[in-house]
ROKOL-213175 format. One line per field, with one value per residue: residue number from 1; residue in one letter; x, y, z of N, C-alpha, C in turn. Coordinates in Angstrom, 3 decimals, decimal comma. Layout:
n [NUM; ...]
res [A; ...]
nu [X; ...]
nv [Y; ...]
nw [Z; ...]
cau [X; ...]
cav [Y; ...]
caw [Z; ...]
cu [X; ...]
cv [Y; ...]
cw [Z; ...]
END
This chain:
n [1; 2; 3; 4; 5; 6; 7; 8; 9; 10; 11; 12; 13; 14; 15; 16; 17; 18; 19; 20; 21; 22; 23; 24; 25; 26; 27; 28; 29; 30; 31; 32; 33; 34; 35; 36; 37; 38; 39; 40; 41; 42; 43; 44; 45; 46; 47; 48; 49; 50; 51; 52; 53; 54; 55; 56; 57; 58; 59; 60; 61; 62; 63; 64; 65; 66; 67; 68; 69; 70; 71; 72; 73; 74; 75; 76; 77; 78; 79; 80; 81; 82; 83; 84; 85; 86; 87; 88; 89; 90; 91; 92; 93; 94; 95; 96; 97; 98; 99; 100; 101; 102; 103]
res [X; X; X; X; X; X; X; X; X; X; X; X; X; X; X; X; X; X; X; X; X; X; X; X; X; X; X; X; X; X; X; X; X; X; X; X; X; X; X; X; X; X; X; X; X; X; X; X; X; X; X; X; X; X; X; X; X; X; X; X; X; X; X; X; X; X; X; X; X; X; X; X; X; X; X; X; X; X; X; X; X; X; X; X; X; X; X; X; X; X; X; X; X; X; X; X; X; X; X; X; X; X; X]
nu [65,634; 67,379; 69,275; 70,121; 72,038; 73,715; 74,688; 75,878; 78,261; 79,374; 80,763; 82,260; 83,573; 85,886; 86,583; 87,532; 89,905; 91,033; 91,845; 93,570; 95,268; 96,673; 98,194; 99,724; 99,950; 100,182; 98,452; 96,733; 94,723; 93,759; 93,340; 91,608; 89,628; 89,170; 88,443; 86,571; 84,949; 84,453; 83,446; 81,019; 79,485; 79,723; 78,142; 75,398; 75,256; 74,687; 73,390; 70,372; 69,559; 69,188; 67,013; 64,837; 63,866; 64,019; 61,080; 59,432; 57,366; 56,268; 54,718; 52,504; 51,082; 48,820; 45,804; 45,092; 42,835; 44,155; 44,700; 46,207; 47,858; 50,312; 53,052; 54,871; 54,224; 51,711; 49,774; 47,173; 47,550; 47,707; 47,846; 49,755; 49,690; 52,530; 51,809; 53,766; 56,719; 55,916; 56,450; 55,808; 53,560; 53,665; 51,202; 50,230; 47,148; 45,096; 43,221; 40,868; 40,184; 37,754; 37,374; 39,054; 38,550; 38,689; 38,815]
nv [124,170; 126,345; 126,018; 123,566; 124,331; 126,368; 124,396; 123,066; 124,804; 125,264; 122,398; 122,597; 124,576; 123,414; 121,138; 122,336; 123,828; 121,864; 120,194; 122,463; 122,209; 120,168; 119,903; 121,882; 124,573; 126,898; 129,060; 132,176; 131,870; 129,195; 128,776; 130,629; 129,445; 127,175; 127,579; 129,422; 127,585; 124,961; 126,826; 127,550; 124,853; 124,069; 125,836; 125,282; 122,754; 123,040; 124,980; 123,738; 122,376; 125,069; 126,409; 125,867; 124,815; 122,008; 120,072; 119,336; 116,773; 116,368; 117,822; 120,691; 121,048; 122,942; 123,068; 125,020; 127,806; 127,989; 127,061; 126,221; 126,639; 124,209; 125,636; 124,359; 121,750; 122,018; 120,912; 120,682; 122,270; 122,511; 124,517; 123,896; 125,449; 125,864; 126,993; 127,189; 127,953; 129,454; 128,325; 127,265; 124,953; 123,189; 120,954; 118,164; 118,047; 115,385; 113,455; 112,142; 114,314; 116,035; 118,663; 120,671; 122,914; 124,179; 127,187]
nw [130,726; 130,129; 132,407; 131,668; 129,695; 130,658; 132,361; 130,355; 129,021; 131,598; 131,602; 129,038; 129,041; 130,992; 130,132; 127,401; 128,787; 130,100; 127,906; 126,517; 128,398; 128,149; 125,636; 125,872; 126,026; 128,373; 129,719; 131,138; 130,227; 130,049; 132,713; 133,531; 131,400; 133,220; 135,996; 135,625; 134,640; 136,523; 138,440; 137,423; 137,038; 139,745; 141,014; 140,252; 140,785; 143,203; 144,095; 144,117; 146,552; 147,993; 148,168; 148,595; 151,646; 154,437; 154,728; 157,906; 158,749; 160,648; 163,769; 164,302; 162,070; 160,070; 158,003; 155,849; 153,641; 151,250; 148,036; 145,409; 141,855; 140,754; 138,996; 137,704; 137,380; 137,054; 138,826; 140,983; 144,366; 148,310; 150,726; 153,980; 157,085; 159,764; 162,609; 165,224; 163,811; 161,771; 159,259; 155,741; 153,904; 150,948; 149,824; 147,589; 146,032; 146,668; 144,212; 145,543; 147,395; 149,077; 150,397; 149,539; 146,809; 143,373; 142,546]
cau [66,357; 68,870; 70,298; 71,270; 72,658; 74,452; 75,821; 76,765; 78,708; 80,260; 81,523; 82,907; 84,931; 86,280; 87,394; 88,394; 91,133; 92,182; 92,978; 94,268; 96,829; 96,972; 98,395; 101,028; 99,248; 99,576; 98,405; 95,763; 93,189; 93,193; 93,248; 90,224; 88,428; 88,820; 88,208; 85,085; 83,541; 84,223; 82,561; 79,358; 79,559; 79,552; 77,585; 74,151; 74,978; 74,487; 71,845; 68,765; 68,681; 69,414; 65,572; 63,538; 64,042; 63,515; 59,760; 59,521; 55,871; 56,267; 54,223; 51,146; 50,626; 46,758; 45,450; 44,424; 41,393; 44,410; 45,121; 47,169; 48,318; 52,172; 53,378; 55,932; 53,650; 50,008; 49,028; 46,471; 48,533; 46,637; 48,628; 49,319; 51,129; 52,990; 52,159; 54,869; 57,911; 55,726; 56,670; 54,703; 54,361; 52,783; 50,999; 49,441; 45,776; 44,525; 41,938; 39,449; 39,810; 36,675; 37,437; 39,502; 38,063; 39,646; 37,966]
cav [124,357; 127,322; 125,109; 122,301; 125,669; 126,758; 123,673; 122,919; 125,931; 124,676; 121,421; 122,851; 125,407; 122,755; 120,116; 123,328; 124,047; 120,552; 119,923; 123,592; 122,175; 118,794; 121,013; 122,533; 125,978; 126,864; 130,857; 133,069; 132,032; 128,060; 128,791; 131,814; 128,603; 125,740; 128,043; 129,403; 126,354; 124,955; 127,863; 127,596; 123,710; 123,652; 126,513; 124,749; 121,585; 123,168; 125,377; 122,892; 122,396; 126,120; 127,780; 124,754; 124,318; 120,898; 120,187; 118,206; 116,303; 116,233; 119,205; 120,643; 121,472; 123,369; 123,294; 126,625; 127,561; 128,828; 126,105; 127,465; 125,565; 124,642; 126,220; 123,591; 120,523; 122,195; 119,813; 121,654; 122,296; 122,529; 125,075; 124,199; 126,280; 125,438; 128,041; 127,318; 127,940; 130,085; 127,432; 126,820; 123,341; 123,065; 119,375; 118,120; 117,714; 113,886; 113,138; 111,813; 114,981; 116,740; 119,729; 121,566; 123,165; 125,037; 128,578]
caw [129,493; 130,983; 133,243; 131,294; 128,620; 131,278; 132,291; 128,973; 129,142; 132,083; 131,081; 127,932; 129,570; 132,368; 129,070; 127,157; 129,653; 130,160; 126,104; 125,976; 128,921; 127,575; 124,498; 126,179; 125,957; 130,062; 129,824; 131,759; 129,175; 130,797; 133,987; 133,356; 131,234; 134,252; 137,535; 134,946; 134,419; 137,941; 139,591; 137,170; 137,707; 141,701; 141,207; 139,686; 141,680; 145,175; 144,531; 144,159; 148,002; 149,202; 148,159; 149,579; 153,119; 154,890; 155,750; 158,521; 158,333; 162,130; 164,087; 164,335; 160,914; 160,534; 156,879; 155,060; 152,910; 150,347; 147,194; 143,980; 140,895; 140,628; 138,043; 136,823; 137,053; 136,955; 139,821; 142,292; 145,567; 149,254; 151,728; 155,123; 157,719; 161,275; 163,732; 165,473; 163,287; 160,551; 157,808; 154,685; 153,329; 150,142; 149,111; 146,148; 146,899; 146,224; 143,528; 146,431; 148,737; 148,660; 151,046; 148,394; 145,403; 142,529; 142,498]
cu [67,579; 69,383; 70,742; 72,124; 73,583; 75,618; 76,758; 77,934; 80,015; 81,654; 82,481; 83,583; 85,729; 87,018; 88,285; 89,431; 91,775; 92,762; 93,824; 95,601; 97,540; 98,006; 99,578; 101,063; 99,138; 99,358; 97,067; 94,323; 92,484; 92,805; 91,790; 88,980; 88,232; 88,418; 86,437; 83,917; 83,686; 83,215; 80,737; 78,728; 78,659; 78,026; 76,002; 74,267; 74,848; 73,869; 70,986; 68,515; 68,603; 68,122; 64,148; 64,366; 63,234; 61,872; 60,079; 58,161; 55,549; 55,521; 52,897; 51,002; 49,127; 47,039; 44,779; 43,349; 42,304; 44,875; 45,546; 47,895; 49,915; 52,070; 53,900; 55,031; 52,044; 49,400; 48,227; 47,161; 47,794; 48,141; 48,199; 50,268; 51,348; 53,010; 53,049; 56,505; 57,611; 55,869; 55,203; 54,272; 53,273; 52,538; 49,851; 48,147; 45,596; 43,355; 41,185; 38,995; 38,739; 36,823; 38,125; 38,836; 38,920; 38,540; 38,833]
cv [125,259; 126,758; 124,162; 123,295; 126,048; 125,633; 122,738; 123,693; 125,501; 123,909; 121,375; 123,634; 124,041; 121,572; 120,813; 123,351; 122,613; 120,382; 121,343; 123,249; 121,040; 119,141; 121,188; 123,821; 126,052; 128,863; 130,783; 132,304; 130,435; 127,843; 129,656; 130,384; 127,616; 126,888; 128,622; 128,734; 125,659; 125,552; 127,227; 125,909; 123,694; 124,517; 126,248; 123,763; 121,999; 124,367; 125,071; 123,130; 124,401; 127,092; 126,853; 123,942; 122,348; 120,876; 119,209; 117,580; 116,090; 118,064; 119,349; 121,735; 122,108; 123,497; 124,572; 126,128; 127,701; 127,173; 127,247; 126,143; 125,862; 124,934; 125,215; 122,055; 120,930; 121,622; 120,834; 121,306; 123,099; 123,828; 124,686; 125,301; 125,490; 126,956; 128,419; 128,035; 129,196; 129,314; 127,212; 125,743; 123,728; 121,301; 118,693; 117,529; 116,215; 114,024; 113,027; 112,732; 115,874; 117,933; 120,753; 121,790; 124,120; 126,422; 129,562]
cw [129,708; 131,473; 132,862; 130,256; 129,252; 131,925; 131,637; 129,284; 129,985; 132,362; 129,508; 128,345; 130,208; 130,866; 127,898; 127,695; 129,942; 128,543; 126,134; 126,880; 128,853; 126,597; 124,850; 126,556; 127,410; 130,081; 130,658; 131,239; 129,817; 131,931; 133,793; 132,789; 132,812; 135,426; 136,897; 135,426; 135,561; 138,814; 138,798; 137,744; 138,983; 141,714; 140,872; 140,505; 143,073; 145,104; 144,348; 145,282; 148,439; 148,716; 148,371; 150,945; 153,261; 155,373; 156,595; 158,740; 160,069; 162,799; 163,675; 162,936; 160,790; 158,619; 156,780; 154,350; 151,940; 149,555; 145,997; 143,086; 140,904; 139,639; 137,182; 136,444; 136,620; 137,855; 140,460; 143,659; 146,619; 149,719; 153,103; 155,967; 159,723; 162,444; 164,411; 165,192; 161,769; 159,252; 157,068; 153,868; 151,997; 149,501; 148,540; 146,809; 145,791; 144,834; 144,565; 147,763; 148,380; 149,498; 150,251; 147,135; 144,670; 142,505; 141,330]
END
């Protein structure tokens, strides 16, 4: 809900400043709306990828005893980890896996 608020926000500065120079109006105040709403813009579209790294499903992955509910979906979620590299994968446990329980 914030993030589409914000990039409301955005896109109303960024069409702001074009009618205000459509207008004729070329001051501080259009340039301050379009470089604005630009920044917030770019700024929501290119941070999805940069706080979830790539998993790669490749490697010697080892399953944990640790499971934890997502937050955003509620699904029950297994942990494994890669010795190797320290990575953490998290993935949604099946209906038919019986080695996980909810505690």
């Amino acid at each position: 809900m914030l993030r589409k608020a914000i990039l409301a926000y955005g896109v109303l500065a960024v069409i702001g400043a074009i009618l205000l120079a459509v207008a004729g109006i070329i001051t501080g105040l259009v340039v301050y709306l379009f470089v604005n709403g630009a920044v917030v813009i770019a700024a929501l579209l290119f941070e999805r990828g940069r706080y979830r790294p790539a998993i790669s499903p490749d490697g010697p992955w080892q399953e944990t005893a640790e499971c934890s509910v997502d937050p955003t979906t509620g699904q029950l979620m297994k942990v494994r980890y890669n010795p190797q590299t320290g990575a953490r994968d998290y993935v949604p446990v099946s209906p038919g896996d019986r080695h996980v329980t909810r505690s």
